[in-house]
C-alpha positions in Angstrom: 0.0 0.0 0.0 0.9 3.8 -0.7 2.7 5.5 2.0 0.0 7.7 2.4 -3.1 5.3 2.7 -4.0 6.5 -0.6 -3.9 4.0 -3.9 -5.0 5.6 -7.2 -7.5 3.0 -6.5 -9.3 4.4 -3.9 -8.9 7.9 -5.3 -10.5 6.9 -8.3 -14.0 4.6 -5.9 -13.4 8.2 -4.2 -14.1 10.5 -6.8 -16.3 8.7 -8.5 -19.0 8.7 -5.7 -18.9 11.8 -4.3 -18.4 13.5 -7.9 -20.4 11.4 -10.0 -17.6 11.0 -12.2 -18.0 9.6 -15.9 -14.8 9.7 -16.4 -11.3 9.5 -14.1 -7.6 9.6 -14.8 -5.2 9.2 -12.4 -1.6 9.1 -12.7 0.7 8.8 -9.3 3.7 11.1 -10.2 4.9 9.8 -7.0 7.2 6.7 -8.0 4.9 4.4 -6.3 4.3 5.9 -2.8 1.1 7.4 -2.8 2.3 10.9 -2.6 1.7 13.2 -5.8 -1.1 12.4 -8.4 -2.1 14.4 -11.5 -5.7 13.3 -12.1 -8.5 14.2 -15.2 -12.5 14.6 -13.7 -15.2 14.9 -16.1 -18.3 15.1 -13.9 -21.7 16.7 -14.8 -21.5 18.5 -10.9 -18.9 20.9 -13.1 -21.8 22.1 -15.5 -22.5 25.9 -15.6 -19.6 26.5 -13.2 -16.3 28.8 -13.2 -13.1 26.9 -13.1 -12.7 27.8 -9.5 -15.9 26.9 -8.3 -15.0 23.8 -9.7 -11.9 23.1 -8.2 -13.3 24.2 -4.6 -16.1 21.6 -5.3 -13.6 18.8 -6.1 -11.7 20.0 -3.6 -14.1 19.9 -0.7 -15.6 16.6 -2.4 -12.0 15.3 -1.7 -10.5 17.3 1.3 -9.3 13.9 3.3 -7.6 12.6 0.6 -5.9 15.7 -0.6 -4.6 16.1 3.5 -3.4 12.5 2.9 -1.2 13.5 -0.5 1.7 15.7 -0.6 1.0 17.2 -4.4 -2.5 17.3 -5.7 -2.9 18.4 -9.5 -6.5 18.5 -11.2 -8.1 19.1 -15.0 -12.1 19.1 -14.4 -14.2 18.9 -17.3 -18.1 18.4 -18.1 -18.9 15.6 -20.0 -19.7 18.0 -22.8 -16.3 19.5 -22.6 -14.4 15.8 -22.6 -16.2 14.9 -25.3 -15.1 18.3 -27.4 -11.5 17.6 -26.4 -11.1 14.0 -27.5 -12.6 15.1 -30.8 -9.9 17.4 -31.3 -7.2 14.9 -30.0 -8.1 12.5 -32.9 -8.8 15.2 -35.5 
């Protein structure tokens, strides 16, 4: 187990239920120990919002685990917005 308590894993159950996430990439930047991730969230929650109100959403949604984590790094999308993007990733 991660040093920290926290697997990519759990992150992921994590985010998933309390964001109703479609959509979750995780990546541990750590070397294995649990301590930095870089993660992608689509989530309908994000709809109409600013990119900070999303970020304090995920945030709060998440505020144990980021304590747990030394380095936290987030790109939030709607599904909408996911959907755009890997359109113009295989364009």
């Amino acid at each position: 187990m991660a040093e920290s308590g926290i697997t990519a894993e759990k992150l992921d159950a994590t985010i998933r239920a309390k964001l109703e996430a479609t959509h979750v990439e995780l990546v541990d930047t750590s070397g294995g120990c649990g301590q930095m991730f870089e993660s992608i969230i689509v989530s309908p929650q994000f709809q109409g919002k600013t990119s900070l109100a999303r970020h304090r959403l995920a945030n709060s949604a998440l505020k144990e685990e980021i304590a747990a984590i030394h380095a936290w790094t987030q790109k939030l999308f709607t599904p909408a917005e996911w959907e755009k993007k890997q359109g113009e990733a295989s364009a």
